[in-house]
TORMAR-476324 format. One record per residue: residue in three letters; x, y, z of N, C-alpha, C, O in turn. Coordinates in steps of 0.001 Angstrom, whole numbers, plus 500000, padded with zeros to 6 digits. Each point is the difference from the previous one (the first is absolute). Layout:
! residues N
alaXYZXYZXYZXYZ/...
//
This chain:
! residues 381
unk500842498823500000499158501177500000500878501229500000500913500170500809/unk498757500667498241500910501619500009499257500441500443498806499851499740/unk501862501103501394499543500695501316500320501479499338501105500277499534/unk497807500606500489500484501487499856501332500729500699500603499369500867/unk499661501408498909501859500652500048499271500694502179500732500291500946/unk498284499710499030499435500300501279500685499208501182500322500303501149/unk499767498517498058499935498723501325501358500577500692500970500541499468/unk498713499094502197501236500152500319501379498527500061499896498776500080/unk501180502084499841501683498922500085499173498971501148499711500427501118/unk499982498270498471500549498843500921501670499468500286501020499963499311/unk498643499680502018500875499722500767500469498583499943499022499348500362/unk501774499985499423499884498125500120499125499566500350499446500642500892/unk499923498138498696499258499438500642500588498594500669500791499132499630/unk498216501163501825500368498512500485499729498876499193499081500147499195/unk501770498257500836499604498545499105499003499804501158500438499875501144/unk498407500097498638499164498752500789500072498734499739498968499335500100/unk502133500104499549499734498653499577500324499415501308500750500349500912/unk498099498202498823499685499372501741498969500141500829499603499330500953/unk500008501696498509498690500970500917499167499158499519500126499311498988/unk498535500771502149498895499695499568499213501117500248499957500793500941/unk499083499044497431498691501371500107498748499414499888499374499803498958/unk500201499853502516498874499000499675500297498667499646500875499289500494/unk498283500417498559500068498660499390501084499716499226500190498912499457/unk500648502200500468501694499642498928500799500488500325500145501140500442/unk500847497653499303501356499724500338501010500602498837500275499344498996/unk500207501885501238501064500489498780501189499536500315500656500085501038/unk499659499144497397501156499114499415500661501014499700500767500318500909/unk499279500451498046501176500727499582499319501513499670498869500485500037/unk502431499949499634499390501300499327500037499876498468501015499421499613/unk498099500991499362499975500058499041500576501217499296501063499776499423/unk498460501486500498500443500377499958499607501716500962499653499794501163/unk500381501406498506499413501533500473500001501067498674500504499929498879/unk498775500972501733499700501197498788499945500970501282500573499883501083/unk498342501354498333499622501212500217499177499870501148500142500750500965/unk498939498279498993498810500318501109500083498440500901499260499923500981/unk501376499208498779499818498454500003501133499264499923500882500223499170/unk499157498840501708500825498527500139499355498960499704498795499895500225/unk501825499311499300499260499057499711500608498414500349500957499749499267/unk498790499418501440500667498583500158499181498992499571498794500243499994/unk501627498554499603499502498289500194499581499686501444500681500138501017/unk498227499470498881499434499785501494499380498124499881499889499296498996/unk499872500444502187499536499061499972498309500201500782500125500737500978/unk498902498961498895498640500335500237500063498369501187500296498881499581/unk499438501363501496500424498658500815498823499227499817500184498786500095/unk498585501611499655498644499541500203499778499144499217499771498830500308/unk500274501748498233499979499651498906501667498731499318499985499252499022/unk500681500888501543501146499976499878500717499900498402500541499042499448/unk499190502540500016500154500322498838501452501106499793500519500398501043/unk499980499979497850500888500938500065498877501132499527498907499659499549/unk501477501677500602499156501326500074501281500871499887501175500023500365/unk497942500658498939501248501580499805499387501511501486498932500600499871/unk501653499556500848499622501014501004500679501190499349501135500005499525/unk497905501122500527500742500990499833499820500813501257499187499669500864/unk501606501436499234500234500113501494499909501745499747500810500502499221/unk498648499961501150500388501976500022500833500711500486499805500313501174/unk500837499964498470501191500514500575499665500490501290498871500271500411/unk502659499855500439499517500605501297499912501281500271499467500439501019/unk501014500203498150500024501945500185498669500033499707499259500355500917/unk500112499281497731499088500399499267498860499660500761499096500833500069/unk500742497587500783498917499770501308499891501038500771499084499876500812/unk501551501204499258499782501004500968499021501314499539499469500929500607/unk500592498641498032499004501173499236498526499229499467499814498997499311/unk499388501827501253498825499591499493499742500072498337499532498972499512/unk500617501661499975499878499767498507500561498944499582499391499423499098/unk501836499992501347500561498850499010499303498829500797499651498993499384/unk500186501095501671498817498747500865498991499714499163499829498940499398/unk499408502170500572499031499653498939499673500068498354499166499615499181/unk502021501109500912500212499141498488500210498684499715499392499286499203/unk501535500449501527500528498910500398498865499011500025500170499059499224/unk498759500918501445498895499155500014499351500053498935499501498928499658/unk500265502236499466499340500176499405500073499141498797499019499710499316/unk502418499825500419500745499328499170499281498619500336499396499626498995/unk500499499740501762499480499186500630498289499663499443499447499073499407/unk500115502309501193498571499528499629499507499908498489499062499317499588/unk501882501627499578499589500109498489500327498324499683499277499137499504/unk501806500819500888500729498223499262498854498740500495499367499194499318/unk500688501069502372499066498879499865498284499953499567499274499008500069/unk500432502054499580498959499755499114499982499114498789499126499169499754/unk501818501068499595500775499476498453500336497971500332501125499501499968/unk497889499906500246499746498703499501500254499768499078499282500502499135/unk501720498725500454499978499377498160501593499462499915500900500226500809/unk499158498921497839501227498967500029501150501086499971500943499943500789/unk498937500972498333500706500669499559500774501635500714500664500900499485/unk498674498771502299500405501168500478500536499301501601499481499075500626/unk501432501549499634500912499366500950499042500510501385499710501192500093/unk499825497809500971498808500020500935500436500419501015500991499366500361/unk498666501594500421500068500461501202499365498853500945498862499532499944/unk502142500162500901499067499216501402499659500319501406499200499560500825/unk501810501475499137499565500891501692500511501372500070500976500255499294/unk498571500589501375500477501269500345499844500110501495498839500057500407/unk502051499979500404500566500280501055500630500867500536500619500718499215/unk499536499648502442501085500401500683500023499345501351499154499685500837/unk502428500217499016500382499478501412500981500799500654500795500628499301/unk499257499431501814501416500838500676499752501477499341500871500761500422/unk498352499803498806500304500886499146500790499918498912500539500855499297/unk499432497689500683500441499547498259499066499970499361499105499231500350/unk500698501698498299498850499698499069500130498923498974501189499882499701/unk498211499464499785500601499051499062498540499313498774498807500146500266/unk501535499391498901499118499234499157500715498669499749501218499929500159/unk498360499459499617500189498469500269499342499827498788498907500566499995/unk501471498647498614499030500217498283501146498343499029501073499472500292/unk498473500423499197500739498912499279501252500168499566500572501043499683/unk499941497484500328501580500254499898499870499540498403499034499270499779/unk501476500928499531500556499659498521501205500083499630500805500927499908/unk499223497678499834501719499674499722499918499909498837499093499335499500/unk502040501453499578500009500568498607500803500832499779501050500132500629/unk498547500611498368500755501539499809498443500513499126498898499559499675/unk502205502044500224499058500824499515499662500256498487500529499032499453/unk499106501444499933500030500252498737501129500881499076500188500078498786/unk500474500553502403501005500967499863501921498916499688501021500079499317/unk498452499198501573501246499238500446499713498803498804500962499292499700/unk497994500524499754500552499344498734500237500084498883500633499339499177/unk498555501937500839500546501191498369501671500211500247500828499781499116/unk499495500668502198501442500630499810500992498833499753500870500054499131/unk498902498693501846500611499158499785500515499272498460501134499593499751/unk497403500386499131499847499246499072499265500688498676499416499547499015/unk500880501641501421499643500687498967498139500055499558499175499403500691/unk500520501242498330498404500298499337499463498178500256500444498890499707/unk498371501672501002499236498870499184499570499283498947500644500674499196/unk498805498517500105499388499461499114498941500519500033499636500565501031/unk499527499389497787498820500306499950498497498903501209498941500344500525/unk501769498452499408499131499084500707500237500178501078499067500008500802/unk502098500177499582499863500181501683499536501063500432499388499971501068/unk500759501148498285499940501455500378498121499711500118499396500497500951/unk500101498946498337498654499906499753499116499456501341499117500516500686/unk501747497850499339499613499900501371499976500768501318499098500175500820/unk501956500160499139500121501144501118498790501207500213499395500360501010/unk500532500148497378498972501026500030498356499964500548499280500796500602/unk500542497727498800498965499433500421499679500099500877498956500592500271/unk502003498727500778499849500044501576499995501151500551499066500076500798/unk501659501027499134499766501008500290498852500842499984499639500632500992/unk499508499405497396498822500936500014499211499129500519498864500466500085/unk501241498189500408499156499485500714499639500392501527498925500249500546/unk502128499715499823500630500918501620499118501577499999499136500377500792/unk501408500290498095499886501232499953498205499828499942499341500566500872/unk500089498769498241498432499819500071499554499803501199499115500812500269/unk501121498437500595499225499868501042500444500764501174499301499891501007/unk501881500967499050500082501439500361499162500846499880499563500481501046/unk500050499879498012498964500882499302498344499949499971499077500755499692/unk501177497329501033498049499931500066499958500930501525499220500920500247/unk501638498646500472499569500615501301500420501548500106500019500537501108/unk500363500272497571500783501118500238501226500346500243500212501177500291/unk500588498134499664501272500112500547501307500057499012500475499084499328/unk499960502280500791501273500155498988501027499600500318499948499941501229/unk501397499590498304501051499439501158500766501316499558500742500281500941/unk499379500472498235501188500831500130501486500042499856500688501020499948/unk499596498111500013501420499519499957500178498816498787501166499638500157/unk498568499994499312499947498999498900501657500171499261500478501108499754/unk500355497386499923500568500348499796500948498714500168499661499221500891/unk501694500402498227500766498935500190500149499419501278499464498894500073/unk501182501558501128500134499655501195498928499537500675500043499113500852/unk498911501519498755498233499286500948499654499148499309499161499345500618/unk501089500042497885499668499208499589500893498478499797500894499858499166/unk498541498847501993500889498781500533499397498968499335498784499927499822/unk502236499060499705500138499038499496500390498485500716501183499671499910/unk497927499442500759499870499600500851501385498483499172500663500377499034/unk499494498544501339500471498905499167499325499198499211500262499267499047/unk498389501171501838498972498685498681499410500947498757499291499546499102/unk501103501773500995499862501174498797498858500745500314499407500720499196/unk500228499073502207498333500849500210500961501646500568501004500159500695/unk497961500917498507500480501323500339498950500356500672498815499673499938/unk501876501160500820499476500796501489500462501561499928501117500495499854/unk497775500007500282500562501817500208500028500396501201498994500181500685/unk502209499997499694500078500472501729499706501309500141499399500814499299/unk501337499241502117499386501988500246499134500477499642500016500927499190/unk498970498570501319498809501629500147500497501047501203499278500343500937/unk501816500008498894500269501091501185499618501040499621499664500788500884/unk500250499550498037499364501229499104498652500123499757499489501047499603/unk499891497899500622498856499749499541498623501021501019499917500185501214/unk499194500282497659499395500519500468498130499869499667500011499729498799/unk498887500309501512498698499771499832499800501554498926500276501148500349/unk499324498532498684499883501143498558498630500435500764500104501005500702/unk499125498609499266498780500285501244499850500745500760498904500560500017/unk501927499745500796500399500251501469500731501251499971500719499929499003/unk499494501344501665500216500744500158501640499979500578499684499336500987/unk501661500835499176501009499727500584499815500928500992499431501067499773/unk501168498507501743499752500841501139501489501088499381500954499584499341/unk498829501732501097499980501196499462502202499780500103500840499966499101/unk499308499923502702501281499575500319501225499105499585501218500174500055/unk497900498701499466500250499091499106500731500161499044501195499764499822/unk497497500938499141500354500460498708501478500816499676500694499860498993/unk499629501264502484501075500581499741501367499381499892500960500738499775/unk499222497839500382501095499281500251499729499063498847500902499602499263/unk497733500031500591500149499096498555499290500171498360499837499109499167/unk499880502105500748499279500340498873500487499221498485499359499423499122/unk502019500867501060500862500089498304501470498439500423501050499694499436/unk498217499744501787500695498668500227500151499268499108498943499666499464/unk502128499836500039500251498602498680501132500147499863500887500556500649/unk499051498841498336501528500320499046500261500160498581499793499256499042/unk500888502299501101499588500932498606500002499270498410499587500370498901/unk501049498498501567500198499120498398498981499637500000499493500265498910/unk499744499164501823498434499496499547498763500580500537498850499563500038/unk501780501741500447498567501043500099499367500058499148500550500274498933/unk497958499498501083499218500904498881500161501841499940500490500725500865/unk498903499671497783499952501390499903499124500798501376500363501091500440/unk498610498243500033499025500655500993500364499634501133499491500625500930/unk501389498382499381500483499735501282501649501433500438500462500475501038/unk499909499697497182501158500523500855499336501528499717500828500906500087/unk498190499385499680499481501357499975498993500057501247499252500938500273/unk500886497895500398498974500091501539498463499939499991499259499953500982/unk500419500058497759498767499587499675498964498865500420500248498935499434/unk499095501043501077499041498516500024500008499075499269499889500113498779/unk500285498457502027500562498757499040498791499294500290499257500085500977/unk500662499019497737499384499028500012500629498712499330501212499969499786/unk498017499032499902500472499063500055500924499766498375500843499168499663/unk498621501804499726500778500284498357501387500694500277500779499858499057/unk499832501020502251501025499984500319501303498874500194501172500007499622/unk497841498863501304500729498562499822500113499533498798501017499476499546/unk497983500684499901500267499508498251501075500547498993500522499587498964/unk499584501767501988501126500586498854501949499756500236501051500034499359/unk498299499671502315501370500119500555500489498023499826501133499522499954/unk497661499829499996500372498797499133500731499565498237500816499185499570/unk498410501784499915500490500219498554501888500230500343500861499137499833/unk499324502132500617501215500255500118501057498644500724501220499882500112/unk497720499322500240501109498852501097499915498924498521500969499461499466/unk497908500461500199499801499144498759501171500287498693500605499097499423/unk499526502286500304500854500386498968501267499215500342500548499311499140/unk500005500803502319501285499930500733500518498969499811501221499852499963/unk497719499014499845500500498631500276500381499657498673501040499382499775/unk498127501006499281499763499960498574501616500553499288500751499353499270/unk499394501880501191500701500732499023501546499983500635500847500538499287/unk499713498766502283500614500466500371500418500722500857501001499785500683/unk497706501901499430500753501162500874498424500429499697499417499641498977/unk500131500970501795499054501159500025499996500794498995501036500330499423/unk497509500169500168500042500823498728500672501464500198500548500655499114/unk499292499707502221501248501306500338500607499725500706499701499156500845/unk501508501505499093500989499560500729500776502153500481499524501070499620/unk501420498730501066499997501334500297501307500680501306500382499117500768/unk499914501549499347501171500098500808499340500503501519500419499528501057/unk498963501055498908499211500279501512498501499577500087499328500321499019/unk500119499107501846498527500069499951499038501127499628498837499619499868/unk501383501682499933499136500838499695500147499758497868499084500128499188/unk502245499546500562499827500049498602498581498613499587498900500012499448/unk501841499128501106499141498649499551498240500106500359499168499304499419/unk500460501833501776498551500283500037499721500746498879498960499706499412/unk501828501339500072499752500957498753499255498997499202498815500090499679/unk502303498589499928500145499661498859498120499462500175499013500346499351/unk501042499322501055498490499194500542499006501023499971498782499892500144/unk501980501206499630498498501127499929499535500410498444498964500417499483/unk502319499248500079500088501104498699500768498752498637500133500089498780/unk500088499229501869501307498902498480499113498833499984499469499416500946/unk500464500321497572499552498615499810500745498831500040501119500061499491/unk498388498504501173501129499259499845500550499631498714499283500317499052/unk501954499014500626500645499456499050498769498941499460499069499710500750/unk501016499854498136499262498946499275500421498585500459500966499396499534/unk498139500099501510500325498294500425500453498913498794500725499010499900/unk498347501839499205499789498817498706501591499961499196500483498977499513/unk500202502447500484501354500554499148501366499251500921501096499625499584/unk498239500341502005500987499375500610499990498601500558500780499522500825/unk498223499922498593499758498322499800499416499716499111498872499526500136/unk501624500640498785499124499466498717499911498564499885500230499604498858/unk499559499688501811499779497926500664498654500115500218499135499205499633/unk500678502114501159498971499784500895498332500517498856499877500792499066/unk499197498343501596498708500153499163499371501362500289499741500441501120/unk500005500303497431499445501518499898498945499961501720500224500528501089/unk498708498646498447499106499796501323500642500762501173499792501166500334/unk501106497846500269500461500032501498500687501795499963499930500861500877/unk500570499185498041501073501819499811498379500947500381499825500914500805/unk499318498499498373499084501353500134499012500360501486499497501089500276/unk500421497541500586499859499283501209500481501437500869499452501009500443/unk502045498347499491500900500366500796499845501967499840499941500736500985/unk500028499695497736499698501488499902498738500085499894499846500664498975/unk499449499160501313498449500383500096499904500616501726499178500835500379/unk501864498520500476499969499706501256500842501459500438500011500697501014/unk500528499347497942501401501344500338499388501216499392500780500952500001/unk498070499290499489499272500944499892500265501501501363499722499990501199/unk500840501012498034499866500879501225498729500406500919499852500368501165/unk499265499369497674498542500617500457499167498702500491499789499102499185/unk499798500809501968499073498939500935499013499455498970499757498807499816/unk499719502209499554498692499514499315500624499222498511499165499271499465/unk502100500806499878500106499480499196500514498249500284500162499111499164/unk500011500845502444500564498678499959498794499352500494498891500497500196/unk501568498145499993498773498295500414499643501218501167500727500676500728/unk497550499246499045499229500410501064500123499839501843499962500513501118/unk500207498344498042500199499025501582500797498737499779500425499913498848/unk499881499120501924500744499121499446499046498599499916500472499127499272/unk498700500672501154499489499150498745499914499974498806500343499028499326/unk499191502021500219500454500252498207501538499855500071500298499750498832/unk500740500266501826501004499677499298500550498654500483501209499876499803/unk498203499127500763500165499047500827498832498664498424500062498892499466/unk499271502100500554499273499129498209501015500270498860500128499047499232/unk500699502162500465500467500580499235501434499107499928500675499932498973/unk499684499372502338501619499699499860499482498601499820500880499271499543/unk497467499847500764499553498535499888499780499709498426500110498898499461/unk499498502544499806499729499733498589501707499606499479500024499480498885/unk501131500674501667501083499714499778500038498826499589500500499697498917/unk498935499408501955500559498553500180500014498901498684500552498908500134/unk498908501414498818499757498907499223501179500610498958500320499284499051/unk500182501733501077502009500301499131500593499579500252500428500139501146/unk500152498892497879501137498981499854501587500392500420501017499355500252/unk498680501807499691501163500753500755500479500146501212501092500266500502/unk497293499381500041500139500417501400499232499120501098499444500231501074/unk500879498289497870499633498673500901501743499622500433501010500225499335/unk498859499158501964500991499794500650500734498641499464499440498904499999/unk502001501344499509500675498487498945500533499437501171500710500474500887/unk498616497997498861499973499147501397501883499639499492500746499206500572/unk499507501450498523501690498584499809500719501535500470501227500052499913/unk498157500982500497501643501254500526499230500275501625498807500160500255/unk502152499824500489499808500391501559499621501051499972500820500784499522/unk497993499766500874499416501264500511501085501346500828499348500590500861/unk501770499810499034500479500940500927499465500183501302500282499454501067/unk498511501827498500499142500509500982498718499151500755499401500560500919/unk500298498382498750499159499543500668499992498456500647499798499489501102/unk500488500150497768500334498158500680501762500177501035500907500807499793/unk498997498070501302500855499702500476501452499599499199499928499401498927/unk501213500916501579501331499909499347499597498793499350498926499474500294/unk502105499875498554499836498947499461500889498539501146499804498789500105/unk500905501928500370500737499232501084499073499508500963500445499336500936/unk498373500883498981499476500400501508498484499071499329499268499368500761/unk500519500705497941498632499400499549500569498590499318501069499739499448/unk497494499298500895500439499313499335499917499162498414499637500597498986/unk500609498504501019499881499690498193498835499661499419499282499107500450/unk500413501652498397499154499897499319499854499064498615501111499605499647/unk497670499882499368499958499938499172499935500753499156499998501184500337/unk499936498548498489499844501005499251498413500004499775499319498980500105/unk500077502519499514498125500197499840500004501040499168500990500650499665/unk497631499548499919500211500575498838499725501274500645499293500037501007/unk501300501178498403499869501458500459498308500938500024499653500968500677/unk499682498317498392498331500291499976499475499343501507499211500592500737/unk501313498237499525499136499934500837499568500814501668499125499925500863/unk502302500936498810499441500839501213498980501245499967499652500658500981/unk499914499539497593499282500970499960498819499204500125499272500119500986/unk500570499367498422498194498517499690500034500082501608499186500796500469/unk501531498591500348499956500000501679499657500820500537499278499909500992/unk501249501423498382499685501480500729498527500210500047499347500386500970/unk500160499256497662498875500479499460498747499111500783498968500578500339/unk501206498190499868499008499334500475500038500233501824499069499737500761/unk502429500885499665499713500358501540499170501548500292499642500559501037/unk500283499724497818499532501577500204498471499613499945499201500542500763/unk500330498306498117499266499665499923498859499657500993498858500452499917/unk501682498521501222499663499505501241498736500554500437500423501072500432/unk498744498952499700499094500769500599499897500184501933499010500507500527/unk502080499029500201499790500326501416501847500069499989500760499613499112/unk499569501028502223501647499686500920500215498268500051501148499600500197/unk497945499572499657500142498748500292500510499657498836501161499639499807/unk497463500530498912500888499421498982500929500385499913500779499050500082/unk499969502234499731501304500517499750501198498899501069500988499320499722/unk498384500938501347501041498968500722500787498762499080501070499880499404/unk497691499269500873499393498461499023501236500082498826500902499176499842/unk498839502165499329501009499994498890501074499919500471500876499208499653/unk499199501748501349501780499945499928500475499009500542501141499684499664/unk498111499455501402501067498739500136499643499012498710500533498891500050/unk498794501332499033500228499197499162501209500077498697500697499225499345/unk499073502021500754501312501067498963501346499877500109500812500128499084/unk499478499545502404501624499867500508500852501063499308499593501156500112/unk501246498686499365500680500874499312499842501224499563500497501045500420/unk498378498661498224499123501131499358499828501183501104500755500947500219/unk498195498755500317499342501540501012501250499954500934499831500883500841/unk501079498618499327501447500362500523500213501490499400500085500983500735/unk499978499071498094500577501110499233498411500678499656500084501115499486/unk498788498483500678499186501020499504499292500422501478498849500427499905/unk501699499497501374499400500516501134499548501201499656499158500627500643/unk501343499720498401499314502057499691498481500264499720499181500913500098/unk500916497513499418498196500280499849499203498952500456499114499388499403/unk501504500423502239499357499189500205499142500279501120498929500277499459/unk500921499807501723499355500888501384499902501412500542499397500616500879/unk501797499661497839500473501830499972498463500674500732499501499877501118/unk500083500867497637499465501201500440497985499225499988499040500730500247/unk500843498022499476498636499303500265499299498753500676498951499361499911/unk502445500660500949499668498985500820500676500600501168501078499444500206/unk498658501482500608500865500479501078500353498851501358499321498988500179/unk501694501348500574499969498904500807501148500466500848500711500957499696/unk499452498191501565500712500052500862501434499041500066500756500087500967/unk510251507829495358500370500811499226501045500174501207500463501048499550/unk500274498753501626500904501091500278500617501265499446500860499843499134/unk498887501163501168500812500900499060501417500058500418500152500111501217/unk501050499834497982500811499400500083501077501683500680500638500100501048/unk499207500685498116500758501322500118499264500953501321500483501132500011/unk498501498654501047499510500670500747500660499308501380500398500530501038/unk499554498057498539500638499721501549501588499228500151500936500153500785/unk498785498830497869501258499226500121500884500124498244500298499091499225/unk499829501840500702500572500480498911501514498643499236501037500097500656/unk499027499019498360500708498976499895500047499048500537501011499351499729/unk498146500081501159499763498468500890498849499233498966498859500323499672/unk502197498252499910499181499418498982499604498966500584500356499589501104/unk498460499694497753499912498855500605498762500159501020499758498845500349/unk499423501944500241499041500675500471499343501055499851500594501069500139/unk498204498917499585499548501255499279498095500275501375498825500250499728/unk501709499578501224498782500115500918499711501600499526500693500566499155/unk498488499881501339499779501015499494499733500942501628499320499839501014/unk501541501040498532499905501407501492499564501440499583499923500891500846/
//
């Protein structure tokens, strides 16, 4: 989470590791940021691993970040669904504040672009999927996340994506308490601000859509469609510059998905996906391009498990994961969809994007806010 230039210098923080907060036992530290610590916990009850995040201790002393702090809390655990990393408690003990929310072992979306370069068109797809699925059922209950963006978006090992941090997140509905607002109005990060977020404007849920496009371009092209030497240039650019042509800088990739992806990067709210169901149909009309069915004979990068790590396959034919896709969308209840996928094995392995996403709801670490280079875990803080 980027904290306005307001916040005051923290001081070290104590390791709680060992402590118990309640019902959990903190294993390690994972990693810290601006407002938050974060460790591996063990939940004794349950006897599960859990990600605790912990509030800093200066900042427990101020009521605004307390309840922000919660507030983070209450927006997330509203957000039921495969595709969004679950809040399980909000607490204080000792005058430790803390959230206690799912652990996800993975990485982020950030950490596998840099590692391995642009995506493919198929993976990038899956991913997208899952996401405006996330982002959809954000939006039934009102809720913008604000922050959208490589680092919030986690990649679990069995390839299911999760959007972490709603720390930003706010009810489009709802009025922001006045105090609040002065510490988090123009909160994000300027590479994937929308135009109305970094002009302080009222967001809605076509803000996430835009500040997705820009994460979408990223993975696609490489680098963000602006790029810039200080953060005030790169908001300009977002006010006033059009991006580069997706299509000129991946000509592989299908016209479709290029015009997708800029429909989304629209400066003006009203020219992009209304909402994200229309673009959650818009990225499903994808699926039957031969381009952008997943080739069962090359290892997925971004989504399937290392090849070291999975095991051996036959060979199948590359259609059949779309025919699979098509008849799980098909399903008429969460059951059938289930039903399919243990029958699918493999297949809905790689097509989880359209599989419980954004219509079957059910019960992301950002990587640069708390634990900036720690791989191999992507819990989300």
């Amino acid at each position: 989470m980027h904290e306005s230039s307001s916040q005051p210098l923290l001081s070290a923080e104590p390791d709680l590791t060992g402590r118990h907060l309640g019902d959990y036992r903190l294993l390690r530290r994972l990693g810290r940021g601006g407002m938050a610590v974060v460790y591996l916990a063990r939940q004794e009850s349950l006897q599960r691993q859990v990600a605790v995040k912990v509030l800093r201790a200066q900042l427990a002393l101020d009521a605004t970040y307390v309840q922000r702090f919660r507030n983070e809390a209450q927006a997330a655990a509203a957000l039921v669904h495969a595709n969004i990393v679950q809040i399980y408690e909000v607490g204080q003990v000792d005058g430790i504040h803390f959230i206690a929310q799912e652990y996800v072992a993975g990485s982020s979306l950030k950490q596998y672009f840099s590692r391995d370069g642009a995506l493919t068109g198929a993976d990038a797809l899956l991913v997208m999927c899952q996401v405006a699925s996330a982002l959809h059922k954000a939006s039934q209950i009102g809720i913008v996340h604000r922050d959208i963006k490589p680092e919030n978006i986690l990649i679990n090992a069995d390839g299911e994506v999760k959007v972490a941090d709603f720390g930003l997140a706010r009810a489009a509905n709802r009025l922001p308490d006045a105090h609040l607002t002065d510490t988090g109005v123009t909160m994000g990060t300027p590479v994937y601000m929308s135009p109305e977020q970094i002009e302080g404007r009222p967001l809605d849920i076509r803000s996430d859509i835009y500040s997705f496009g820009v994460t979408s371009f990223h993975m696609l092209a490489g680098r963000p469609p602006f790029e810039g030497d200080t953060p005030m240039n790169v908001a300009i650019q977002h006010l006033q510059t059009q991006p580069p042509s997706l299509a000129e800088l991946r000509p592989d990739l299908p016209e479709p998905l290029c015009r997708i992806i800029h429909r989304m990067l629209n400066k003006t709210p009203q020219d992009r996906f209304q909402d994200a169901s229309e673009l959650v149909a818009a990225l499903r009309g994808l699926s039957s391009d031969a381009r952008l069915t997943p080739d069962a004979s090359r290892p997925s990068r971004a989504i399937l498990p290392s090849a070291a790590n999975r095991p051996a396959r036959t060979a199948r034919n590359p259609l059949a994961a779309t025919e699979a896709l098509q008849q799980l969308m098909a399903a008429p209840s969460a059951t059938g969809r289930f039903a399919l996928l243990r029958s699918r094995g493999w297949i809905l392995g790689m097509g989880v994007a359209f599989l419980i996403g954004g219509f079957a709801a059910r019960a992301g670490r950002s990587v640069d806010p708390l634990s900036p280079g720690i791989r191999g875990n992507s819990t989300p803080v």
